[in-house]
C-alpha positions as CSV (number, residue, x, y, z in Angstrom):
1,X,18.3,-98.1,47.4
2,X,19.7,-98.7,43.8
3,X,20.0,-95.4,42.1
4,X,20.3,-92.9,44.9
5,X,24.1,-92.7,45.0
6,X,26.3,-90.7,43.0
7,X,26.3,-91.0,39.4
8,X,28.9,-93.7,38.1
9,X,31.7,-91.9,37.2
10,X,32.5,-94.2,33.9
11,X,29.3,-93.1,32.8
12,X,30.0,-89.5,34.0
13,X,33.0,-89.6,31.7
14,X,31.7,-90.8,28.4
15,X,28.4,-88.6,28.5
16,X,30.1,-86.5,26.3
17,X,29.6,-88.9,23.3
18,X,25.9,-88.2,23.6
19,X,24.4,-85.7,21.1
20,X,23.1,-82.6,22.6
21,X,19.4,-82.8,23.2
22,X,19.2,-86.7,23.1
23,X,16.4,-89.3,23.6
24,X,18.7,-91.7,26.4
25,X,17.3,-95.0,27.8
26,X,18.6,-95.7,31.3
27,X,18.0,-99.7,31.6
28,X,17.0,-100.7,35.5
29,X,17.0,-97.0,36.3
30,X,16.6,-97.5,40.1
31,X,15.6,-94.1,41.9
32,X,17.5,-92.5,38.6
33,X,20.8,-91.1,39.5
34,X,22.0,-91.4,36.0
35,X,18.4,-90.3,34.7
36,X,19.1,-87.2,36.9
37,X,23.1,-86.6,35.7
38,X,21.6,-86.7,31.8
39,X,18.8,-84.6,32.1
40,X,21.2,-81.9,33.6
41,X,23.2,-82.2,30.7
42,X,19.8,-81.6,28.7
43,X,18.7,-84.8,27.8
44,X,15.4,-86.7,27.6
45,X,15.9,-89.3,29.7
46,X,13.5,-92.5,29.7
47,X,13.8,-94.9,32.9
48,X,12.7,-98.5,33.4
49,X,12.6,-100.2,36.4
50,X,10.2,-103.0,37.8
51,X,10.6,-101.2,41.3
52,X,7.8,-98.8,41.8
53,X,9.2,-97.1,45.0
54,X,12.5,-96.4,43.0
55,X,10.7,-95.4,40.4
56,X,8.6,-92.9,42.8
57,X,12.1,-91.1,43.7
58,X,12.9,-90.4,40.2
59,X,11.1,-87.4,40.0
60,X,10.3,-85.0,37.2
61,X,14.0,-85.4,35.0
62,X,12.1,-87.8,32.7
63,X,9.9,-90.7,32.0
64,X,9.5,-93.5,33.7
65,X,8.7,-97.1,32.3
66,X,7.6,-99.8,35.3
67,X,8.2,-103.1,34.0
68,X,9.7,-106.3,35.1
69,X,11.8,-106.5,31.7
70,X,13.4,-109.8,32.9
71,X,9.9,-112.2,33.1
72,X,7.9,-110.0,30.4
73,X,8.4,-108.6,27.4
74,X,10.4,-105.7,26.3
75,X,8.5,-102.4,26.3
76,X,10.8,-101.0,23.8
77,X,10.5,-102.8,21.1
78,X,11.0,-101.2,17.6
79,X,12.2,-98.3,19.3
80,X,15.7,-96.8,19.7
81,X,17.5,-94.5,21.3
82,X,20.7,-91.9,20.9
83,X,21.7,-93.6,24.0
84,X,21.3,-96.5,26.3
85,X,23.0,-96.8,29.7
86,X,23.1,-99.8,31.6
87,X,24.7,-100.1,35.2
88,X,24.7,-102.6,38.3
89,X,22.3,-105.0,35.9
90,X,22.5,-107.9,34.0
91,X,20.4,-110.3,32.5
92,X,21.8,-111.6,29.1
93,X,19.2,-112.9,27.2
94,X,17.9,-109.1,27.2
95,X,20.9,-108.2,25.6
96,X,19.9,-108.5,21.9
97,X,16.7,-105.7,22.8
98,X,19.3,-103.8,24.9
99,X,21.7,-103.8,21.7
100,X,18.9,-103.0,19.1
101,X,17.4,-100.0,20.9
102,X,20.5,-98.3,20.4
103,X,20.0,-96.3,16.9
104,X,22.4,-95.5,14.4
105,X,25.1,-93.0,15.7
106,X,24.0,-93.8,19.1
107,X,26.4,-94.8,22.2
108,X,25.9,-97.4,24.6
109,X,27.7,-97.0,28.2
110,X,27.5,-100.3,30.3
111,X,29.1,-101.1,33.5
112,X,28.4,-103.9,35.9
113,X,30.2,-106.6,38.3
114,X,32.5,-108.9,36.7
115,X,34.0,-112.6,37.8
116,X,36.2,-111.8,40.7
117,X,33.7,-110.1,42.5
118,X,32.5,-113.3,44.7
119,X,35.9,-113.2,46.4
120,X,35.0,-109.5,47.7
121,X,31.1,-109.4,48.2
122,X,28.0,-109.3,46.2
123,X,27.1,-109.8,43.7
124,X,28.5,-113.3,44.1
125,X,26.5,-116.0,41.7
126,X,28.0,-116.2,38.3
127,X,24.6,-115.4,36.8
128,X,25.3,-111.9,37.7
129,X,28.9,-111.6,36.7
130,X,30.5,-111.2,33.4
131,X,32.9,-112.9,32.4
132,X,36.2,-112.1,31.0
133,X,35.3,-110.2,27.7
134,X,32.0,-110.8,27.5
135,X,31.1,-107.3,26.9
136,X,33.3,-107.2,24.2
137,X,31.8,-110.2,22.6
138,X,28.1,-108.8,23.2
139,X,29.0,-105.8,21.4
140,X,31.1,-107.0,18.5
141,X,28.6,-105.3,16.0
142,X,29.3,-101.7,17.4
143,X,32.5,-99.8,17.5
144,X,34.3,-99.8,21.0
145,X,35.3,-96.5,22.2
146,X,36.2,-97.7,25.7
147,X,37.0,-101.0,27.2
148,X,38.3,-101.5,31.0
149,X,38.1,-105.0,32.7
150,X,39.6,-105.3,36.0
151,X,39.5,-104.3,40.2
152,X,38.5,-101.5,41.9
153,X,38.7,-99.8,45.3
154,X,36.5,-98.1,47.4
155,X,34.2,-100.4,47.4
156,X,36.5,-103.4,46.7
157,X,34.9,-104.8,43.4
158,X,36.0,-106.4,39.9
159,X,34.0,-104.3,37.4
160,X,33.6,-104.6,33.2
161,X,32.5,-101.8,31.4
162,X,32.5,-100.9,27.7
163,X,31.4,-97.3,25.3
164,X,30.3,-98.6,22.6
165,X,28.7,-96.5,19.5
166,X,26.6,-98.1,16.7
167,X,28.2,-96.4,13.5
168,X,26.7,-95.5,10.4
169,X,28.8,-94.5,6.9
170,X,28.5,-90.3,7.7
171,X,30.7,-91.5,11.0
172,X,33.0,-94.3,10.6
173,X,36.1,-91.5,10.1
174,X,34.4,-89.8,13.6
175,X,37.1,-89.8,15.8
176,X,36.1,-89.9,19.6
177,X,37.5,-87.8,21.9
178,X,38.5,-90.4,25.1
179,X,38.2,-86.7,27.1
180,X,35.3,-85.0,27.8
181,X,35.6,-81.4,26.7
């Protein structure tokens, strides 16, 4: 099941961007493995998922939010958050919510499949694959940090993922630290 593995190591990496003590969304949380990894590192985490049995296996490391955020509506709205992390989803015409929930000064870390990836497995429809800098394009109004595009092995897969931050005039001389210290 979706969110029982390790946590994603990209997302490992750039949790160190995250203020201390912050309010993270995790978008299609799964059973939480990255709700899990950033309430460890002491923050409150808020999941949504439309699963209910992932959801179940989330535990106590934070709230959960069940909702099928592709056929209703967004259950964040006017809300935002130091963080959002999004993994192993896509649906693009949530990305506008997915892009305003992230507050001033706050990060986003997102990592899915990327076109390629129907020559090694699933996902294979193009509906569920970005394309060649798509992310980069979606997130034009925020500051990249971190941009990778390519393959990767074990599992075979093509991968996009992108650290994006959403800067505000106290932090556009912030300089970002590409290592976690």
């Amino acid at each position: 099941m979706h969110g029982t593995e390790n946590p994603s190591a990209w997302v490992q990496r750039w949790t160190h961007l995250i203020h201390p003590g912050s309010r993270v969304l995790d978008v299609a949380c799964g059973a939480g493995r990255h709700m899990r990894w950033l309430a460890e590192q002491g923050h409150h985490v808020t999941g949504v998922d439309r699963n209910p049995e992932a959801l179940a296996l989330v535990g106590d490391c934070g709230d959960t939010v069940l909702a099928d955020i592709e056929n209703g509506p967004w259950p964040f709205a006017g809300q935002t958050f130091d963080a959002v992390i999004v993994t192993h989803y896509l649906w693009r015409p949530l990305w506008p919510d997915i892009i305003r929930s992230v507050a001033e000064g706050g990060v986003l870390i997102y990592e899915t499949f990327a076109a390629g990836n129907e020559s090694v497995g699933k996902p294979s429809r193009p509906d569920f694959l970005l394309q060649t800098g798509e992310l980069l394009h979606v997130t034009a109004g925020l500051r990249t940090v971190a941009y990778e595009d390519g393959f990767e092995t074990p599992p075979d897969r093509f991968v996009q993922r992108i650290v994006s931050v959403r800067q505000t005039a106290e932090v556009l001389p912030k300089r970002f630290d590409l290592r976690p210290v």
